[in-house]
Each structure stands twice: as C-alpha cells, then as structure tokens.
C-alpha positions, -999 to +999 in steps of 0.1 A: +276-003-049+238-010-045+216-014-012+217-049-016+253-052-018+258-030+011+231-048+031+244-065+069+243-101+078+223-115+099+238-130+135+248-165+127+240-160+091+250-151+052+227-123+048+192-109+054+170-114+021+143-099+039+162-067+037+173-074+003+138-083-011+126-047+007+157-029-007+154-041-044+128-013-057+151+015-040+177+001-070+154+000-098+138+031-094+163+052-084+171+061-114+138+078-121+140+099-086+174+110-097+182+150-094+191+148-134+159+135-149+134+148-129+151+183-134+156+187-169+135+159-185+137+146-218+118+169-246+116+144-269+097+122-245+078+142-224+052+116-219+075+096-204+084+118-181+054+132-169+046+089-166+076+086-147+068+119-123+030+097-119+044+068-107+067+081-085+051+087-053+033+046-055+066+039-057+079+056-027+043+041-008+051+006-019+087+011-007+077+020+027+050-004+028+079-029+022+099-014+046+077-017+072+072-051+062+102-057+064+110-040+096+084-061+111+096-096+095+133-085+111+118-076+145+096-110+144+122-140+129+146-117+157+124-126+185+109-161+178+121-193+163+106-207+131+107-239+145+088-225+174+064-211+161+058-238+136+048-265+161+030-241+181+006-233+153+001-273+146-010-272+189-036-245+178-049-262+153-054-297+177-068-270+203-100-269+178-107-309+176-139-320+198-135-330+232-162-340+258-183-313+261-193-275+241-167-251+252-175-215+247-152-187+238-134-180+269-126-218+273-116-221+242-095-194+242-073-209+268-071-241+253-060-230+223-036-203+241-023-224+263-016-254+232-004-230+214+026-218+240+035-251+250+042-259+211+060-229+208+081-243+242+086-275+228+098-264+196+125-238+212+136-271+232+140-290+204+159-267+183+183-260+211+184-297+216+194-301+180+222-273+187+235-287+218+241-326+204+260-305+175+280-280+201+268-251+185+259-217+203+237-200+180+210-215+148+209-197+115+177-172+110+151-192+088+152-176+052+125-155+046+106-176+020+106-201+042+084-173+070+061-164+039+057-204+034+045-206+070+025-177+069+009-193+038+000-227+055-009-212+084-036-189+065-049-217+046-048-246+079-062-223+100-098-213+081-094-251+076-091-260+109-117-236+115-149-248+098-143-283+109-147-268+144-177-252+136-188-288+120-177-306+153-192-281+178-222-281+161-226-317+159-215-319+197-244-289+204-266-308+187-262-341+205-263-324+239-291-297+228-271-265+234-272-232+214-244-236+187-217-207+185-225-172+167-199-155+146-186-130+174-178-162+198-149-171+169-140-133+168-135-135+202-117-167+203-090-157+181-085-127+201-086-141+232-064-168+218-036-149+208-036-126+237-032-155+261-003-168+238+016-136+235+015-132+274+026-168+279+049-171+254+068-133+266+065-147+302+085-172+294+109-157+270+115-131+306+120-162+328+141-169+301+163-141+305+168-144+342+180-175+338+207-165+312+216-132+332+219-154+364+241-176+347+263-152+335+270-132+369+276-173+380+301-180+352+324-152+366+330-175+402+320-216+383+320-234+355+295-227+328+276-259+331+276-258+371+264-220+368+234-234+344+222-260+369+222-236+400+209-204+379+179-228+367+176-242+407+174-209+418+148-195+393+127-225+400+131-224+443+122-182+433+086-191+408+075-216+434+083-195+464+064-167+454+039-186+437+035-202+468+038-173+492+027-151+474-003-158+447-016-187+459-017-173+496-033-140+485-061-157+463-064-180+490-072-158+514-096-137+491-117-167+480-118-176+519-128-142+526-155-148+500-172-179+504-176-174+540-196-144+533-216-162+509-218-192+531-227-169+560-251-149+548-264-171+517-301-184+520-307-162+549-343-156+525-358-195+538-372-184+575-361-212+599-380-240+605-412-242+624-411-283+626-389-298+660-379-329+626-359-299+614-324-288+623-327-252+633-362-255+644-373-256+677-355-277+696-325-281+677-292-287+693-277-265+662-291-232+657-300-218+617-274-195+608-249-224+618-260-247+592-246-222+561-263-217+527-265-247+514-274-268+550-305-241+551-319-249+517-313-290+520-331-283+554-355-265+538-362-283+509-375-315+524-408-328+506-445-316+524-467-339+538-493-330+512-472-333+478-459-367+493-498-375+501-510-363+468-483-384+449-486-415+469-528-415+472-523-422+514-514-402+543-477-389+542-453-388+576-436-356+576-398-363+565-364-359+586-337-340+574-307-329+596-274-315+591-248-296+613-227-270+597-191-253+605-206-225+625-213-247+654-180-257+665-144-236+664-127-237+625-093-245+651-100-276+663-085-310+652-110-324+660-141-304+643-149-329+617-156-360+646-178-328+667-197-320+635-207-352+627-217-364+667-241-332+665-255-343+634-257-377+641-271-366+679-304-342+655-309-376+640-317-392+673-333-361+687-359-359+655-372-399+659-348-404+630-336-437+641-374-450+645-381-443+605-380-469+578-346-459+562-319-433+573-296-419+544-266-409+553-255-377+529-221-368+523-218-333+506-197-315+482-174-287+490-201-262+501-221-285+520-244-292+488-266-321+488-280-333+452-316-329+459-332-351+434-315-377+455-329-366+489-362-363+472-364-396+456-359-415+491-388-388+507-412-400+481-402-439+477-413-438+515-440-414+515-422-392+540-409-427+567-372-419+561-346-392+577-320-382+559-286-365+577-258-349+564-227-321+573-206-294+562-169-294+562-161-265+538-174-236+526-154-234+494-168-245+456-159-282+449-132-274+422-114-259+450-122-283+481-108-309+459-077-290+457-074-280+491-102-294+512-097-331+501-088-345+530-114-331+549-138-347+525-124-380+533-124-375+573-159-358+571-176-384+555-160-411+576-168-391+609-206-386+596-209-425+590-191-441+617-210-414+637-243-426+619-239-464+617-232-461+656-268-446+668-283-477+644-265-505+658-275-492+693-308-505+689-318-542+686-319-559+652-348-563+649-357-524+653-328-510+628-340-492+602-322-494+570-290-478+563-277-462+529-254-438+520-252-411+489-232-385+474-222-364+440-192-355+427-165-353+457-195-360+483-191-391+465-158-390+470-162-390+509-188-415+503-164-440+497-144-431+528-156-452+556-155-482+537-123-506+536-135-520+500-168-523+480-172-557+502-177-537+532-196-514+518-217-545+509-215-556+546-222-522+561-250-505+544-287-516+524-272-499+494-255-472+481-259-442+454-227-422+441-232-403+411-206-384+391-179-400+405-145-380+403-109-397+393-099-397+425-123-420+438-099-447+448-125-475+451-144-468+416-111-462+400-104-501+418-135-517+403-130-502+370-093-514+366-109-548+377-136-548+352-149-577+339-138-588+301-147-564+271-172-538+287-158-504+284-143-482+306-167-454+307-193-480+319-181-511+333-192-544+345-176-557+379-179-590+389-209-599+365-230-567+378-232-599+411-241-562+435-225-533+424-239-517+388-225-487+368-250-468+343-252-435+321-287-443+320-318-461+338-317-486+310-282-494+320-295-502+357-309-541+340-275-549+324-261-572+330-289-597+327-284-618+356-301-618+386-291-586+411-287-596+444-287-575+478-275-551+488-274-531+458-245-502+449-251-479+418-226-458+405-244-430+379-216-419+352-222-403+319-197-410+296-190-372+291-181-364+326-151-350+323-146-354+369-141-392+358-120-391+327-094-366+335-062-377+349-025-361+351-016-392+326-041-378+301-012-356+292+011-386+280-011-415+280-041-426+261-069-437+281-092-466+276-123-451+271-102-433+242-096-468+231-126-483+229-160-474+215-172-442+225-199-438+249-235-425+236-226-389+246-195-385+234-180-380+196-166-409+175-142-382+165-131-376+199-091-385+196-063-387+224-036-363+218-006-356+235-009-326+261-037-313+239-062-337+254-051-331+289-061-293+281-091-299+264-105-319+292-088-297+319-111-271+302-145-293+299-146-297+337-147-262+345-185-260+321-189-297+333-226-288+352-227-260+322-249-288+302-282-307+299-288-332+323-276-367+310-253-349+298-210-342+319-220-335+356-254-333+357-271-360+375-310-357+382-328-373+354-320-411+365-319-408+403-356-414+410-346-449+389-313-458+407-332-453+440-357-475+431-335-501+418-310-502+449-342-506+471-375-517+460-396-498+484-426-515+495-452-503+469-433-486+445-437-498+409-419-483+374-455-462+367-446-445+399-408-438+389-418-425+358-441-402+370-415-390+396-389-379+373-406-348+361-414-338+395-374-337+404-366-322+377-390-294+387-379-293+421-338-295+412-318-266+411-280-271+404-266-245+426-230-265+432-201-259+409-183-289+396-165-313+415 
C-alpha cells in the first residue's frame, strides 16, 4: 500500500491532500533508495546508476523541504479558518486607502493590524453562522489548492495594494508638505502589522477557549445553550472587570502620577513675574508654582510694551493676563472648579482688568493650554488695552481629559464665565468693556458651555472664536445639522452666515456675501481635522462630508468604509497637531484674521493683519497634544 493510501483524514473531512501532495515523491522515488539497486547496481547501465546515486540526496532535500511545508500548511489550515483569514486580508488591504491625514509607520501598523483582526473575527463569525443555520458542529478543512490560491492573491493584491499607498501618501504628503515615506517605514509596517495581528488574533482565539472550557464544566449542571449564554456573561463581567480594575486603574494612576510631575515642575525655567498685571507677580492673590506649566508660560507669554509699540507706531499699555491653576485650592473639593474660577476672575479685578477695552475670556484644553496666536492677536488688535483670563482644571493631555476630564471641561468653563460676565456687569453700562470668549480643541468645547444656544451666546458676549472644534461639541454639531441648503458639512453656512461663520480659511471669513451683522461668532475648521469628523457611527455610517465634495485638504479618493474608516480616522487624531498648520489641528495661521473679522478694532486695517501673521507664527509653539 503506498503513503498516500495510508495517509489519515482530516477532522470533518475526506482526506488531507496537503499530506498527499508532500508524500507523492516518497512513492516515486523509492524505488531508487531501495536496498536492491543501490547495492548491487546494474552493470550494463552504470551511468544510470551513478545518475540515480546524484540525484538522490536533492531528492531527500526537496522531500523534507515539502515536508516541512507541509507540516507548516497542517499546523496553519489547523489553527485558522480560510474564510478567516480571507476577509481579514481584504481589511488589510482597505487599511492602506488614504484617510485624512499622513500616518507614519507605527499608526499604520495599527490600522492595518487592527483591520486585519477584526476581518479575521468577522469571517470566523460568519462561517460559524453559516454552520449553525445548517446545525452542524464542525466545517470541512479548505482543500489545499484553494490555501495556495489565497496565498497567490494575497502575493499579488498586496504589492498591489502597496504601491497605490505609496501613490496616495505621497499625493497626501505633498498636499500637506510633509516628508514622504522611506523604504524602511514599509519594512516596518509590515512587521509591525503582522505582529499586532498575530497578538490580536491569538488573544482572542484564548478568550475563545475560556469560553468553550467554561461552557463545558456548565453543560455537566444546564443545558447547552443556557451554559453558552452564562459562560459568554461571565467572560464578559471577567474582561471588563479587570479591564476596569485593573488596567485602566493602574495606567490611570501612572499617567496621574506623571502629568502632575510635569505640570508641577514644568516651566519652572520662566522666572515669575516682576509686573503686579501678572498672576504670580507681586501682589497676586495666586502664587507661581500654583498656576502649572502651561498657566506659567500663557502668563509669561503676554506681548511687551515695545513689540506692541514697534508694530502699532504709538505708545503700547502693557497687557493683562491672568489665570488660576489647580495648586491653589484642594484636588477634593466639589466645589474647586467655582473657587478656581472666583480667584481668576477676582486677578482680573485686582490687575485693572475690568477698566481695559476688551476682556477675553480663555477656556483651556486639558493641561491648561491656551492657543497663543489667539491671545496674541487680541494683545496686538489693541496695542496692549485688553486682559485676557483663563483656568486650569486638569493636568492631563487633551486626548485624555476628553476621556475622563470631560465634564470638568464643561463645569470649568461655565464657572470661569459666569464668574467673568459677573465682575462686568457690576459696573455701569456705559463703562463695560467688551466681552469675548475663545478656545481650541476641547477648550472649545468648554467654550460652548455657559451658553444655552448660539442665541445667547449672541446675547451674552461681543463675539466669539472656537477653533478646532471637537465632535462633541453639542452646539456646533446643532448648527451643522441645521445648515443651510447645499453647503457642505465640513464647512457650513447657518442661517445665511446672518452672525455666526465657519471657515478653513481667512477667505472663507467673506462667504457668504451678505452683510455680517454684530456680534460676530467664528468657528475655524479645516476640513482634515480628524477632532470634528470622527464619530462612533463612522464605524457603520457614512458621513456627509464623505458624501459630498471633498474639502481643499482632503483627497477626492478619500472613501467611507465600513469599520476601516472608523480606524483610519481613530488613528489620524492621535498625529492630528503632527501636520502643517492649515492643515488637521493646527490652528495659527488664520487667527490674526478671525480676530479681526469678529471685531474690527479701532484702527486696524487688512495691511495690519497681514503683517501680523508672520509674527504669530514666530511666536506659536504647539506644545498641547490633540484634543
């Protein structure tokens, strides 16, 4: 009997032709490695024979070379489904489409990991689906030709896919004036790639396996359905528990630990101030160290009388900034955001803020960070007649506030403006001075806070200037929803532009073409700012702004796919300040223009804009993470 006959079936099927294809040479040639011929060879032929003795030992090398080729096709079709592994090579291969913004390798990598494992998932659920609508318990192995079929496409889709990712990212570079990709960034992409898909994918092939084990110890006391439902309960209640209790609350505390150091001991360089229109200078009612990192440098960073003299060609007042910071008041009270804001709001009226042309009210991001070609802007448009006040309510990157701190972005920047509005409206009409209110990212998020609709915030301020808004943002989201009439979601027009204007750019600030009455709201968003486009329904849902034209910065071959996208742009906020400015998070270049637009300062004319642009961008360092 030969090899192949004698050759095993596979579980659930007829037989294993990987083993017979490896096997087949073993029953040609043996024959020629039998004890006979090589012994006493054929005289007549010996040419033959000594041919036959040559070829021999290839033989026996290609044989094992087959064998372990075969060992390792048995060992792989044993331990993942074709239909798996199938779909989760198509997720790979959407990984590499163009999203927002340049990724580089490690954000690439996860993408494409992470696509790949949930294709893998979803094709393991839907061949057990398949199995369980037929009532079977176990699928047939996938035929060997059909593996080397895959393995074939795979070869050939994948150096595909490949140089049209090095087309798009190129084109995308190119657009945003980034450095393209060198050839080690795609070595280390597929490496990093299929490390991250091999860990997910075995992680859940082991949760896997609890849940069968578990079921099995519960079929010996219920029914095999009831044992399914509680075994997957149980694993579930067990992930989230220690997830919960255990990961989260460890990194948790570490990144506390952390960025209270850094907050702490962070700018500790910038000497305190010398000037009593300073908080932390002499008579402050809150000391230095308790304004953090970034309250010292906002503090610090406030325009000189003789830049603000030089640019405006006449005598300069010396500007106000103040700020109160969570090391004046105890982390454990309820009440700390209300206390932080009253001692900020009390350094405004201490410094003569209330008795300057225009107060801006700052809300921060996550660390207390204050976009600074905002601040600036207001310092020059008034040649040093304004105060500007803002707070700290976290010490933790914006990513992470938003995750955890959110809240307390919405109570701080209520408490800082109610606190604010209160010292102005204490004085007599006549003698207010004007009242805005600005913020980035989630400090535009807490912007929003104090205001019931973007009526009041028409009623309560002289304008307004949030840049980078984030999803979340429940009054932007409002007004885009509400949108007038075929302008596009990634820059609309709400209620004919009548007060409230979006823009990507200081061009946008004229549209539409009607007059633009007072007061004036501006909302800056680029069109690749992944804080505004991503949603949880990205995962399932198409958006509108992937429905409609494309924005200026963003790819006409940008396309919504399912889960993929959600990923993609997932990744794209986490490099989202990681680009040129215009450009995802970055928001400098056309604040000196929104400022001027919202107010008009006495004075100020377009020459003067444009030659303050450079000077921000000078002075601007982006120090905040996203969010």
């Amino acid at each position: 009997m030969s090899k192949v006959d004698e050759s095993p079936d596979e579980p659930g099927g007829t037989g294993s032709e990987v083993q017979a294809a490896a096997d087949a040479p073993n029953v040609v040639d043996a024959p020629k490695a039998g004890k006979h011929e090589l012994a006493e060879p054929d005289d007549a032929a010996p040419e033959a024979a000594a041919a036959a003795g040559e070829k021999a030992p290839s033989t026996a090398a290609q044989a094992e070379a087959e064998s372990v080729l075969d060992r390792f096709g048995s060992w792989w079709s044993g331990r993942y489904t074709f239909t798996g592994t199938a779909i989760g090579l198509v997720f790979v291969w959407l990984s590499l489409t163009p999203s927002l913004l340049p990724r580089g390798p490690l954000f690439q990598s996860l993408v494409s990991g992470g696509s790949g494992a949930i294709g893998y998932g979803i094709g393991v659920f839907a061949v057990w689906l398949v199995r369980f609508m037929q009532s079977k318990d176990s699928s047939p192995r996938a035929p060997a030709r059909y593996w080397l079929v895959l393995i074939g496409i795979g070869v050939l889709g994948t150096i595909g896919m490949v140089v049209w990712f090095d087309r798009w990212q190129d084109e995308l570079r190119d657009m945003m004036q980034t450095e393209h990709l060198v050839p080690i960034d795609y070595v280390e992409i597929a490496v990093l790639s299929v490390v991250l898909l091999y860990v997910l994918v075995e992680i859940a092939k082991g949760i896997r396996w609890v849940i069968r084990w578990l079921i099995g110890q519960l079929n010996k006391v219920s029914p095999p359905r009831v044992s399914a439902v509680v075994a997957v309960a149980l694993v579930l209640v067990l992930s989230v528990g220690i997830i919960n209790g255990v990961v989260v609350r460890g990194a948790m505390d570490a990144m506390n630990t952390t960025f209270s150091k850094v907050n702490r001991e962070g700018g500790n360089d910038r000497p305190a101030p010398t000037s009593p229109l300073r908080s932390g200078g002499p008579g402050s009612l809150v000391s230095w160290p308790s304004l953090g990192k970034q309250g010292r440098i906002f503090v610090s960073n406030a325009q000189t009388v003789e830049h603000l003299s030089a640019f405006n060609g006449a005598p300069a007042m010396e500007p106000i900034r103040t700020y109160a910071g969570l090391g004046s008041i105890d982390a454990s009270d309820p009440n700390r955001y209300k206390v932080i804001a009253e001692q900020a709001a009390n350094e405004l009226e201490r410094t003569g803020g209330l008795q300057r042309k225009i107060v801006a009210v700052a809300t921060t991001t996550g660390t207390g960070w204050v976009n600074e070609a905002e601040a600036g802007a207001l310092e020059y448009m008034y040649n040093g007649d304004s105060a500007i006040v803002s707070m700290q309510y976290s010490f933790l990157p914006s990513w992470l506030s938003f995750l955890v701190d959110k809240q307390n972005a919405l109570q701080a920047g209520q408490a800082l403006f109610e606190a604010v509005d209160k010292k102005v409206k204490s004085l007599p009409e006549g003698q207010r001075p004007k009242l805005v209110i600005f913020g980035e990212s989630l400090g535009s998020f807490g912007g929003e806070a104090p205001f019931l609709s973007p009526n009041n915030i028409l009623a309560r301020t002289d304008g307004a200037l949030f840049s980078g808004p984030t999803f979340n943002n429940e009054m932007w989201v409002q007004m885009t929803r509400q949108r007038d009439g075929g302008s596009p979601e990634w820059l609309p027009v709400y209620q004919q532009g009548a007060n409230i204007r979006f823009a990507a750019s200081a061009e946008d600030l004229t549209k539409p073409e009607q007059p633009w009455a007072y007061p004036r709201v501006v909302y800056l968003q680029h069109a690749s700012d992944p804080i505004g486009r991503w949603k949880p329904e990205l995962a399932f849902s198409k958006p509108d702004w992937m429905r409609e034209k494309r924005g200026p910065d963003v790819l006409s071959s940008v396309s919504w796919i399912p889960i993929v996208s959600f990923l993609q742009v997932s990744a794209d906020m986490a490099v989202a300040v990681n680009v040129p400015d215009g450009h995802g998070h970055s928001y400098v270049k056309a604040a000196a223009d929104a400022w001027a637009a919202i107010l008009e300062p006495p004075g100020w004319n377009p020459e003067k804009t444009a030659r303050l642009r450079p000077i921000l961008n000078s002075q601007t360092g982006y120090n905040e993470p996203t969010g």
